[in-house]
C-alpha positions in Angstrom: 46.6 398.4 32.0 50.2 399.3 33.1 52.5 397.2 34.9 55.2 398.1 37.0 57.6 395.4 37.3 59.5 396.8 40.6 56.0 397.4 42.3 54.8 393.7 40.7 58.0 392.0 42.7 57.9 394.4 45.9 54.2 393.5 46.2 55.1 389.4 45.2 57.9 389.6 47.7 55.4 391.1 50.4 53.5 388.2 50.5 56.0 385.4 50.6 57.4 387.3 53.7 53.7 387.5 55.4 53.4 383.9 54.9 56.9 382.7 56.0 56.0 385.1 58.9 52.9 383.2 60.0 54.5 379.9 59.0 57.1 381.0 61.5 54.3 381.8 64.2 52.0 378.5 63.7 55.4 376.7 64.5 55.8 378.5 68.0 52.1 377.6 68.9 52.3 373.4 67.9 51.5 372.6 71.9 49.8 370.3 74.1 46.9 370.3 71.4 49.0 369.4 68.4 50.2 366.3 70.6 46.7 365.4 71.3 45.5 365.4 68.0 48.6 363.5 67.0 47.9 360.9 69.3 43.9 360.4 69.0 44.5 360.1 65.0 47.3 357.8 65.5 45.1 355.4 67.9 41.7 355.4 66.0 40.9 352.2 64.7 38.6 354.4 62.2 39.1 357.1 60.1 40.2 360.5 60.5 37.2 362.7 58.5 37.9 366.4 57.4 35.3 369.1 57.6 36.0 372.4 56.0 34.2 374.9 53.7 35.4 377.6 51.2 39.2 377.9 51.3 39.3 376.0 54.0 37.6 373.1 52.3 40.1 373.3 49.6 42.7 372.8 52.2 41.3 370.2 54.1 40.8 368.2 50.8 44.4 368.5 50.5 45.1 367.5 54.3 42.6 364.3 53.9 44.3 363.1 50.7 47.9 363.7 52.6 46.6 361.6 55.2 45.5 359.0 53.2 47.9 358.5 51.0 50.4 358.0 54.1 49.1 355.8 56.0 46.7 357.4 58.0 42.7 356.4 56.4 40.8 359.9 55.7 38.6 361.3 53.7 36.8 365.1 53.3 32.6 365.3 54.0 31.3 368.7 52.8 29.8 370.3 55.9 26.4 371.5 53.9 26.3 367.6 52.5 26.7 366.4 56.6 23.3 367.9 57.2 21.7 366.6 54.2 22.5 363.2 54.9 26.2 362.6 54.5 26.3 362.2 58.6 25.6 358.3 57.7 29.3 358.2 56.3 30.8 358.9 59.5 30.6 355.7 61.4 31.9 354.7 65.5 35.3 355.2 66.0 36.1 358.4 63.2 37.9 361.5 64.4 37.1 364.6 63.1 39.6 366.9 62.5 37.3 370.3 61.5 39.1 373.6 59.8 37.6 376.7 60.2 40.1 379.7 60.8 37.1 381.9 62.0 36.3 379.6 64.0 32.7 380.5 63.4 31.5 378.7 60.4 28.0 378.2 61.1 27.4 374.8 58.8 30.3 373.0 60.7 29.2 374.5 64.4 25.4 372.8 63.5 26.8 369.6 62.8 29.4 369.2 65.6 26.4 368.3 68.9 25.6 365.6 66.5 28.9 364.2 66.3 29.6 364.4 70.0 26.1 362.8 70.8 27.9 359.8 68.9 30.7 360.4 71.1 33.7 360.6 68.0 37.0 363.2 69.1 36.8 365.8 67.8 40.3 368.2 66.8 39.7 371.4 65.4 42.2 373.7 63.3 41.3 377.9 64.2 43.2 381.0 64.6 40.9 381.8 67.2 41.1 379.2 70.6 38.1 380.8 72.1 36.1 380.8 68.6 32.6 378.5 68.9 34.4 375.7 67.3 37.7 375.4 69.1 35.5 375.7 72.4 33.1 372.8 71.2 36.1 370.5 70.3 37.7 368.0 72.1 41.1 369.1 71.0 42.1 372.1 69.2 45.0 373.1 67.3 45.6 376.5 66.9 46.9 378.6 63.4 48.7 381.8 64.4 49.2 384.1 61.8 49.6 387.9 62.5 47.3 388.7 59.1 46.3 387.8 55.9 48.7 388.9 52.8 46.0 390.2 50.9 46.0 394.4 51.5 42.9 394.4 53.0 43.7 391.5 55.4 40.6 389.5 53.8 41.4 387.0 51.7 42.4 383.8 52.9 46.0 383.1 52.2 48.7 383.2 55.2 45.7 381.3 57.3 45.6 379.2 54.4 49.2 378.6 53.8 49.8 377.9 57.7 46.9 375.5 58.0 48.2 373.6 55.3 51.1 373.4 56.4 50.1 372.0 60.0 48.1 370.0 58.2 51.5 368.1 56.3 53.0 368.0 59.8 50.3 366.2 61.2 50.2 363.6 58.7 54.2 363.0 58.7 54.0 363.1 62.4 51.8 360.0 61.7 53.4 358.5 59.0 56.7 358.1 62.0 54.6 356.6 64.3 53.2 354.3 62.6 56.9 353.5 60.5 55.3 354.0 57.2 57.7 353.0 54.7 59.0 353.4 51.2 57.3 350.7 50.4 53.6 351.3 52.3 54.1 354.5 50.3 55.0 352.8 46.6 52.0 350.4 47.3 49.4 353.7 47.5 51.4 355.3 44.7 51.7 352.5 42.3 51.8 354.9 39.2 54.7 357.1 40.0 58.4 356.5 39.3 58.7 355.8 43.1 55.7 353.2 42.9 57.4 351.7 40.2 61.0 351.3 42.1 59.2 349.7 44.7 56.9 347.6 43.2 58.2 345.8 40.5 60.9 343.2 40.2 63.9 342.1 38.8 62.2 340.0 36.4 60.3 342.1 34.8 62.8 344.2 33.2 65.3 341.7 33.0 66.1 340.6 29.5 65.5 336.9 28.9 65.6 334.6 25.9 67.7 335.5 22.9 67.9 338.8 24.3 70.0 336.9 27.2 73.7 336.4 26.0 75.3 333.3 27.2 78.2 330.6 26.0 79.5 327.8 27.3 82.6 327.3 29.3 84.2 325.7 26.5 83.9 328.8 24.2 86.0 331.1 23.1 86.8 334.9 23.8 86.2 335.2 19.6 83.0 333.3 20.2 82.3 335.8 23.2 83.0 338.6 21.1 80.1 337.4 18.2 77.6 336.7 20.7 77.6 339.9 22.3 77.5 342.0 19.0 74.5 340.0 17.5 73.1 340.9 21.1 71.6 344.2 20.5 74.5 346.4 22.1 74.2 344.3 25.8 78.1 344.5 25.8 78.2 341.4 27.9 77.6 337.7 28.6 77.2 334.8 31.0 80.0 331.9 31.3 77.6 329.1 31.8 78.3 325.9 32.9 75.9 322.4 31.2 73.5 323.0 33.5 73.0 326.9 32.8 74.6 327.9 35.9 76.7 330.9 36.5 80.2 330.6 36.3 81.8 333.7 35.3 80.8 337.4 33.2 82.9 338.9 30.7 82.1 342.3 29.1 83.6 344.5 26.5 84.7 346.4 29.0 87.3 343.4 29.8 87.8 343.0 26.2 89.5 345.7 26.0 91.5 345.8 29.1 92.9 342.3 28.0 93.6 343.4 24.6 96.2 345.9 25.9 97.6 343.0 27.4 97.5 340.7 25.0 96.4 341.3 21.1 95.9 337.5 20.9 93.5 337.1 23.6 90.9 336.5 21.2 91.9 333.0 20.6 92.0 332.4 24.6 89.2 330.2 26.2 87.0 332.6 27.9 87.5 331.2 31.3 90.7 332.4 31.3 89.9 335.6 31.4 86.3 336.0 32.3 85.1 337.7 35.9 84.4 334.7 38.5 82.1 335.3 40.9 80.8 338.5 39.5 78.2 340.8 40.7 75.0 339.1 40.0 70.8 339.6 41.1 68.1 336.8 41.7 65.3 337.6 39.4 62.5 337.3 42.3 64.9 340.7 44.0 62.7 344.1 43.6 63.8 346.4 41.2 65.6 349.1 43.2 67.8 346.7 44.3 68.9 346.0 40.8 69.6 349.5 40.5 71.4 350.3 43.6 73.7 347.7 43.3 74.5 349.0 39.3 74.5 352.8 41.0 77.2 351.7 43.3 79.4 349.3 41.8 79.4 351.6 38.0 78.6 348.7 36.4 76.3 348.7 33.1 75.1 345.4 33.5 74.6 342.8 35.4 74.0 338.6 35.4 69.9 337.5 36.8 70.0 334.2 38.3 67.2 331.9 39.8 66.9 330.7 42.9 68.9 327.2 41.5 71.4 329.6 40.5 70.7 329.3 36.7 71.2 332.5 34.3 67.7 333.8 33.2 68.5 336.7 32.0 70.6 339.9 32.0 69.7 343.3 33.3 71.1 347.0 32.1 71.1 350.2 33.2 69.4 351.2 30.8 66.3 349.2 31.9 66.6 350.6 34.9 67.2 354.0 33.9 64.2 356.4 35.5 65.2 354.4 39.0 68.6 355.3 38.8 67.8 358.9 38.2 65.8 359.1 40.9 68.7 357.4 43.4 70.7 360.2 42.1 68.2 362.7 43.4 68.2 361.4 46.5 71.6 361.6 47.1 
């Protein structure tokens, strides 16, 4: 088997430029029908329920799960499985969105007088408007492509790519309309880094007990100076008054600023030179708060307070150092 590499790219090339090509096309035909389908998933009180088979059951599995996981309840019923009894999970007030570029899948076509006997919407995807299925839908949404990228203009892959991608702009064409937020999205995505922003708190990063430097305001910068070495690197601590409230932060950072001042300023109280009023967090605040305020101020660390205003603990960038990463994506 010989390969040529210049024929290998020419022929990869090819089909990225059929596809942006009927990308390009599917955008000029989003019409009256793309609104419609926009608005009768956006007002069902049920779900929107994807039919598709072969390649285009792949893609609508990937449409449903789009849908679902912003906002907009879906899931995808196997046409052959509809007319063996999967009809009983489609209930009153479901839309059915049904992909078939053909337009003439014969397992979808059987099943769709039953659906409109029960009276549902329903929205077809095609690349042919006068196919059986667009002209036994409700609402149609057509795919325009000028051919396949396969050489023999066969195998499914600019109807596929196109679909797909009017597929992701119906769902974020929902996800506006109904203001689905960072958060709605974290909640269905608990396990990724964006999930985890979102969803957890100060508090549970924070460091707390003996990993929580504090001193008294009677204390000394030397004695400032010991507790933050014995603190595992945190390179800071809390001025506290008797009752544990804040007063004041001090960090190495300021050590060594005052030191070129002063050599003695080890000897100093610490509220002489400490930060008042410093940048601080209530432990209850959400975790990307934490780490916006540290991405925009530069600061490594920063004072958690409760709501009585009492230190409980201290948080780092370094316990927050995935989120932070991902703010600097974002920028």
């Amino acid at each position: 088997m010989k390969f040529n590499t210049k024929e290998i790219l020419k022929t990869a090339k090819h089909v990225l430029d059929v596809e942006h090509t009927a990308l390009a096309l599917s955008r000029k035909s989003l019409d009256e029908g793309f609104l419609k389908a926009v608005k009768a998933c956006a007002q069902t009180k049920g779900r929107v329920i994807v039919l598709g088979i072969g390649k285009s059951g792949l893609i609508g599995r990937k449409i449903s799960a789009t849908l679902a996981s912003t906002g907009t309840p879906s899931f995808f019923v196997h046409p052959v499985e509809a007319l063996h009894g999967d009809l009983g999970m489609i209930v009153s007030g479901d839309v059915i969105l049904a992909i078939s570029f053909s337009g003439q899948t014969e397992e979808i076509n059987k099943i769709l007088p039953s659906l409109a006997r029960r009276k549902l919407t329903i929205i077809s995807m095609t690349g042919h408007e006068h196919s059986k299925l667009a002209l036994m839908s409700d609402i149609h949404i057509k795919i325009h492509i000028d051919r396949e990228a396969c050489p023999y203009n066969l195998a499914p892959t600019a109807s596929t790519t196109a679909t797909l991608a009017v597929g992701d702009a119906l769902a974020v064409c929902l996800m506006q309309i109904k203001h689905f937020e960072k958060t709605d999205f974290a909640l269905f995505h608990p396990g990724g880094s964006l999930g985890k922003l979102l969803t957890q708190y100060v508090k549970d990063l924070m460091r707390k007990g003996k990993d929580n430097p504090t001193i008294s305001e009677k204390a000394t910068v030397k004695d400032a100076l010991l507790i933050m070495t014995r603190n595992h690197g945190a390179g800071a601590v809390s001025i506290v008054d008797k009752k544990g409230k804040l007063l004041g932060y001090f960090t190495d950072g300021d050590l060594r600023r005052e030191l070129q001042k002063d050599e003695a300023v080890i000897h100093k109280k610490i509220t002489e030179v400490m930060t008042r009023n410093p940048y601080h967090i209530l432990d209850t605040a959400p975790a990307i708060d934490a780490a916006k305020m540290i991405h925009a101020t530069h600061v490594d660390n920063i004072p958690v307070l409760d709501k009585t205003g009492k230190v409980v603990g201290i948080i780092d960038e370094k316990d927050l150092i995935e989120f932070i990463a991902l703010l600097d994506k974002k920028e």
